[in-house]
C-alpha positions as CSV (number, residue, x, y, z in Angstrom):
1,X,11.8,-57.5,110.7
2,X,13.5,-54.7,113.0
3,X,11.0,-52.5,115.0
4,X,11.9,-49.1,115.4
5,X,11.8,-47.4,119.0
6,X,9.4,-45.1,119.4
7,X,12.3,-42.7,119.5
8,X,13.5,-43.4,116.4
9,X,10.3,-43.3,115.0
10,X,9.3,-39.9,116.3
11,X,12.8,-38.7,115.1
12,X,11.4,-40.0,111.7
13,X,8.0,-38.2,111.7
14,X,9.4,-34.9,113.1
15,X,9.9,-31.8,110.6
16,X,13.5,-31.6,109.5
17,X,14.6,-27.8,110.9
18,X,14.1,-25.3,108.3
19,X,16.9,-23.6,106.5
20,X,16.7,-19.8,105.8
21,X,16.2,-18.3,102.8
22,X,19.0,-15.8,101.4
23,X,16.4,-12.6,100.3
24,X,15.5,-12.1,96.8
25,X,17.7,-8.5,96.5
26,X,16.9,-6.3,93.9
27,X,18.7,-3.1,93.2
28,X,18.3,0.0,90.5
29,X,22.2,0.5,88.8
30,X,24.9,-1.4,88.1
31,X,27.0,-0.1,91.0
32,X,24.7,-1.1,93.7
33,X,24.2,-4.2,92.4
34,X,28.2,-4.4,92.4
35,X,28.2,-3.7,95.8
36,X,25.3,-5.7,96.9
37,X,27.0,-9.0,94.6
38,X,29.7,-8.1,96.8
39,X,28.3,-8.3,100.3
40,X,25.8,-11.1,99.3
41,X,29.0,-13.7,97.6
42,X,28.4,-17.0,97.3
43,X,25.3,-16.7,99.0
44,X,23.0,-14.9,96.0
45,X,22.9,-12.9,93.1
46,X,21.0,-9.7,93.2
47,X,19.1,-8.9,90.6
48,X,19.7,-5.0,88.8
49,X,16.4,-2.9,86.7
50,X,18.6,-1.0,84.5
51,X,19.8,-2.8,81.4
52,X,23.2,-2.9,79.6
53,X,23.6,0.6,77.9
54,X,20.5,2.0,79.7
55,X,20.4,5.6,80.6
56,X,20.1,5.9,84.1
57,X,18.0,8.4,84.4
58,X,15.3,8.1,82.0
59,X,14.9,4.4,81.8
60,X,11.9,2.1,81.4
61,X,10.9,-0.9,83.5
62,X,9.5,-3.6,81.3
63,X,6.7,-5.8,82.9
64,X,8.8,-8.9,83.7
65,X,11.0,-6.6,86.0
66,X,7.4,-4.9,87.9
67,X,7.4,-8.2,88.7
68,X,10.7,-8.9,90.2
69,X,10.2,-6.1,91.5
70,X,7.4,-7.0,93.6
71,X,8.7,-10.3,94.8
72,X,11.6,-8.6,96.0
73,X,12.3,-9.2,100.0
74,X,15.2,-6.1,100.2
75,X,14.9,-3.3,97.2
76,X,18.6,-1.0,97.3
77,X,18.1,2.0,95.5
78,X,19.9,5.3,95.2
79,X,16.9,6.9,95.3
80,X,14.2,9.2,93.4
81,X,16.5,12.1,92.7
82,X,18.2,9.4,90.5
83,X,16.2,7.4,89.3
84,X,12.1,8.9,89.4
85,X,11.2,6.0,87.0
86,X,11.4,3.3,89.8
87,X,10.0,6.0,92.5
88,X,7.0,5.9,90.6
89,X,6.7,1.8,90.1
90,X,7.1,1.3,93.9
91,X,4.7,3.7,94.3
92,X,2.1,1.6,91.7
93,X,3.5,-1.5,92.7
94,X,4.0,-1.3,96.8
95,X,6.3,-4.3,96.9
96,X,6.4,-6.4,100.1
97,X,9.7,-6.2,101.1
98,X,11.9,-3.3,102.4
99,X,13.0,-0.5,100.2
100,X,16.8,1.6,101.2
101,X,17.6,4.5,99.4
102,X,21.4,4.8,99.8
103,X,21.4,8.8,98.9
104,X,18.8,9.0,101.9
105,X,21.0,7.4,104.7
106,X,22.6,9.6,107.4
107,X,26.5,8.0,106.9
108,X,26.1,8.7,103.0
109,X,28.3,12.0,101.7
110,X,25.7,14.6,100.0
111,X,26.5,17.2,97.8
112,X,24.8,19.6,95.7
113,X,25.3,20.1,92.0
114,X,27.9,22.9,91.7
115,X,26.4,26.6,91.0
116,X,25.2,26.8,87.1
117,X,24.7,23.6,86.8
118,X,21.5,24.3,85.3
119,X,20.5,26.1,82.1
120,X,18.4,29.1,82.4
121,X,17.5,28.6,78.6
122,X,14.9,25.9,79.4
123,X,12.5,27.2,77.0
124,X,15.1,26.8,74.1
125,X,15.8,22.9,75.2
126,X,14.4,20.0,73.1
127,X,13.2,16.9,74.7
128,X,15.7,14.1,73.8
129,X,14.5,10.7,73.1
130,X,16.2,7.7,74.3
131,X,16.9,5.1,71.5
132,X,15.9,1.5,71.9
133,X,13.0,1.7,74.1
134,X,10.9,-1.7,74.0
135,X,7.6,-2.3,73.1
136,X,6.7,-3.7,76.5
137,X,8.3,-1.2,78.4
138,X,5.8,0.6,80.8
139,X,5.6,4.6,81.6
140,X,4.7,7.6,79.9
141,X,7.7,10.0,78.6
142,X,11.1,10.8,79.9
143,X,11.9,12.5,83.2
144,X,13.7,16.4,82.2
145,X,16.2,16.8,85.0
146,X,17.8,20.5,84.6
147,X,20.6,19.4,87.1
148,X,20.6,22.1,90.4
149,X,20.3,20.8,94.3
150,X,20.9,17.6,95.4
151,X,23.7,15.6,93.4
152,X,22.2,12.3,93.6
153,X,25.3,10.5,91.9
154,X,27.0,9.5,95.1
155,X,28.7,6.2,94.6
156,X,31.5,8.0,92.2
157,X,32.7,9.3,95.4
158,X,34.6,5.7,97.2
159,X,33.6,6.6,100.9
160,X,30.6,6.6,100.3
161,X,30.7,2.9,98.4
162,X,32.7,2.1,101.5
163,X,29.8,3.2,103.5
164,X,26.9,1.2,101.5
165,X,28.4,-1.8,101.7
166,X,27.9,-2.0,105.4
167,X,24.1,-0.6,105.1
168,X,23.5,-3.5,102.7
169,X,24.9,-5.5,105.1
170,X,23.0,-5.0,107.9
171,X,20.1,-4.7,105.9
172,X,20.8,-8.2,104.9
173,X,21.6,-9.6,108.0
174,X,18.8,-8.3,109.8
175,X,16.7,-10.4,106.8
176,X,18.8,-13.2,107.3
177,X,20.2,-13.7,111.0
178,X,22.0,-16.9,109.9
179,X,24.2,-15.6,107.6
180,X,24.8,-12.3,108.9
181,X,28.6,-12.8,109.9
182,X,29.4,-13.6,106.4
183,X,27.4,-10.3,105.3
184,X,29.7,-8.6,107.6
185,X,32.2,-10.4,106.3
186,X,32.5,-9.9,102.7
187,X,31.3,-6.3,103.3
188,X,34.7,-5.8,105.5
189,X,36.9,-7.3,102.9
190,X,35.3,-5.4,99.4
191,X,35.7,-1.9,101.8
192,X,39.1,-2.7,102.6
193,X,39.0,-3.5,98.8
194,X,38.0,-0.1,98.1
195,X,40.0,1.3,99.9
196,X,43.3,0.2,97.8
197,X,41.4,1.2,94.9
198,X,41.3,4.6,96.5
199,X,44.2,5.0,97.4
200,X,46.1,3.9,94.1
201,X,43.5,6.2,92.2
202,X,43.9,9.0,94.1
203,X,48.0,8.8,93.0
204,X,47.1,8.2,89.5
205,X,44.9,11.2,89.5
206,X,47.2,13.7,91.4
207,X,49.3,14.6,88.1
208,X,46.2,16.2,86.5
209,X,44.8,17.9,89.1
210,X,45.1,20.8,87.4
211,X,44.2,20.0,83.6
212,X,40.8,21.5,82.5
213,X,38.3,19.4,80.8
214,X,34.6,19.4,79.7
215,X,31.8,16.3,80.5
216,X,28.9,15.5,78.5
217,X,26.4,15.6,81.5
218,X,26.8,17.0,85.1
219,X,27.6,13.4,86.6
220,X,31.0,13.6,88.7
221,X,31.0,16.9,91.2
222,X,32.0,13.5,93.9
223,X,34.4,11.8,91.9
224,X,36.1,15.6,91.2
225,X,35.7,16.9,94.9
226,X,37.1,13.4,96.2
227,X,40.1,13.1,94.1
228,X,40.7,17.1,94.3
229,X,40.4,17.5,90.1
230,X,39.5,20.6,88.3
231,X,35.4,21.3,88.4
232,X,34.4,20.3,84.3
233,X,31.9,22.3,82.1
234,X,29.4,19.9,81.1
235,X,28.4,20.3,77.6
236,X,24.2,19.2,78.8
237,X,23.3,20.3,82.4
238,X,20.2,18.0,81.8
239,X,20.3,14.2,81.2
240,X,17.3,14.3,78.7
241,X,17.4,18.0,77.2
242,X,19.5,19.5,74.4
243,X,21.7,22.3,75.8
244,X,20.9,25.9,74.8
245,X,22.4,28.2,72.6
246,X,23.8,30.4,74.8
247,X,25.0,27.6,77.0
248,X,26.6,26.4,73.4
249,X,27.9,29.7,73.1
250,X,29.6,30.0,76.2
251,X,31.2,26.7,76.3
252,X,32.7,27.3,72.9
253,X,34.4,30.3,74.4
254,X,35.6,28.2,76.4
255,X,37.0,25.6,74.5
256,X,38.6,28.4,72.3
257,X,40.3,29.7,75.2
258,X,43.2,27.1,75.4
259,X,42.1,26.9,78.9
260,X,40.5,23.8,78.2
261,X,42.9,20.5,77.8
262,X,40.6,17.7,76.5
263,X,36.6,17.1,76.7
264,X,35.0,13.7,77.2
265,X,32.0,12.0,75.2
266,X,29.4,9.6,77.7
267,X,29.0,5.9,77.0
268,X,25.3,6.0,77.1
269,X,24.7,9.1,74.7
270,X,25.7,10.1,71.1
271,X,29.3,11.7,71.0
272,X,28.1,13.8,67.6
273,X,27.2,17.0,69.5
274,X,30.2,16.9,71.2
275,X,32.7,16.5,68.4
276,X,30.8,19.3,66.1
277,X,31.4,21.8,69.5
278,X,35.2,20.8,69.2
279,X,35.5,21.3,66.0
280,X,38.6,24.1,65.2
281,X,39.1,24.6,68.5
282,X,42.1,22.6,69.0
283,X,41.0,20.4,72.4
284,X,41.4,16.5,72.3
285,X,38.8,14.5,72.4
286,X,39.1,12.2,75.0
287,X,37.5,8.3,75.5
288,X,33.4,7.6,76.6
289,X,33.0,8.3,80.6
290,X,30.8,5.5,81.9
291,X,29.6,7.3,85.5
292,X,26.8,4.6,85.7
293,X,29.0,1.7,84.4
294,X,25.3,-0.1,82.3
295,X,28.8,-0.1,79.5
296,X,30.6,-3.0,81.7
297,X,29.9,-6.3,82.4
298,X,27.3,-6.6,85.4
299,X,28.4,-8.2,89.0
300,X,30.5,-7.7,91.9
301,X,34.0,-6.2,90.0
302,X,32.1,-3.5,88.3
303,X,32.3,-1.0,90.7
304,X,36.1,-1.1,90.4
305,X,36.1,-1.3,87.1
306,X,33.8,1.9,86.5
307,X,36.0,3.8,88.5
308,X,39.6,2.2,87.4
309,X,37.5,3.2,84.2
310,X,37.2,6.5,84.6
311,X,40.6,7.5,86.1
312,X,42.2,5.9,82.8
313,X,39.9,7.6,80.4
314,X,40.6,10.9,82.5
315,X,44.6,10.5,82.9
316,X,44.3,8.7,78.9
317,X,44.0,12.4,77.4
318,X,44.8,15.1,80.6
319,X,47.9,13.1,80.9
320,X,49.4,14.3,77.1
């Protein structure tokens, strides 16, 4: 029988070196977790709260996701002024790990919502109801947001994706040390990414720059200001309340104006309001608007594909 040296046999009995772990990411909308998939790769797959055809705003976390939640070592969120329903569960759940709200961080490009965008009719506005809320979903009610102040829909505008992608980064690196090159790394090549995307956009959008056209919801004052398009009229100036009449009234002045060249239904809300205001008035109704992409197929090519998504759908009807 061969005797080990003590040498070997200490190398035997001594703890292999430990490996680190990538962090358990979670993030609120399909964008950030598009940019997150991004800068994370091959390494993980962060998990996202709001479901396929979720309303961004107004959505319901379901137990199982409390609890992902909670586990979570990095939480990227655009924060409250979008999305108040996960405000509120880190405020009940106080998960361990750290919590970045993108809208919050000094590099990111703010806005306000442009002057009007809010209905002084409030009184006459009917709660809307979100279909297909589950059974186990936790919460009481629907956030009202009467759109005025801070535009908190900030990834539509591509700088500021650009930007994110290197706060994720470092956020992930500083979690992670070992991997933090190839954080860096990936988030380098999906901004230079971005950057194409940009710039092919921006000369697909310049032949409509100035074709008039009306939104569901107040959603793309960055995607407008960025690519220098015409401000829309937005048919409902709050994600969960009917419009008002005189609101109605005014818009379908509008529309009979021949000012107005095409008007756009949302993927995540009924198009029926929409296409009763058009009707007789002679404007085109153009294809669904997906601003928070929960329409596409989740993971890291959504983010150009919600905004390749929206330039077609734009140029798809201005264009005619």
């Amino acid at each position: 029988m061969h005797k080990l040296s003590s040498f070997a046999l200490l190398s035997l009995l001594a703890p292999l070196p430990a490996f680190a772990e990538v962090p358990q990411v979670v993030t609120d909308l399909p964008a950030v977790q598009s940019l997150a998939a991004q800068v994370m790769g091959d390494l993980g797959s962060p998990a996202v709260l709001l479901e396929q055809g979720g309303n961004a705003h107004t959505y319901q976390l379901k137990p199982s996701q409390l609890r992902a939640l909670e586990g979570a070592d990095l939480v990227f969120w655009v924060g409250p002024e979008m999305t108040p329903w996960l405000d509120r569960a880190l405020d009940a759940t106080a998960p361990k790990g750290v919590q970045i709200a993108l809208l919050a961080d000094p590099g990111t490009h703010r806005q306000d919502f442009p002057a009007g965008a809010h209905d002084d009719d409030d009184d006459d506005h009917a709660a809307e109801t979100e279909a297909g809320d589950h059974d186990d979903h936790e919460g009481e009610g629907e956030e009202h947001h009467h759109h005025s102040g801070l535009d908190p829909h900030a990834w539509l505008d591509p700088a500021n994706a650009e930007h994110w992608l290197g706060v994720i980064a470092e956020a992930l690196a500083k979690q992670d040390p070992e991997h933090a090159e190839t954080y860096r790394a990936n988030a380098t090549a999906a901004a230079a990414s971005i950057a194409d995307l940009d710039a092919k956009l921006t000369a697909e959008l310049a032949p409509v720059k100035d074709r008039r056209f009306v939104v569901f919801h107040a959603a793309y004052g960055y995607f407008v200001d960025h690519y220098g398009l015409m401000a829309p009229e937005a048919l409902a100036l709050g994600d969960a309340t009917d419009p008002g009449a005189a609101h109605i009234a005014e818009l379908r002045a509008e529309l009979k104006s021949d000012k107005i060249v095409c008007a756009f239904p949302e993927a995540q809300h009924d198009p029926k309001q929409l296409t009763l205001l058009l009707d007789g008035t002679g404007v085109k109704l153009g294809g669904a608007l997906d601003p928070s992409g929960s329409a596409l197929p989740y993971g890291p090519g959504l983010y150009a594909a919600l905004m390749q998504g929206l330039a077609d759908t734009l140029t798809g009807c201005l264009a005619k």
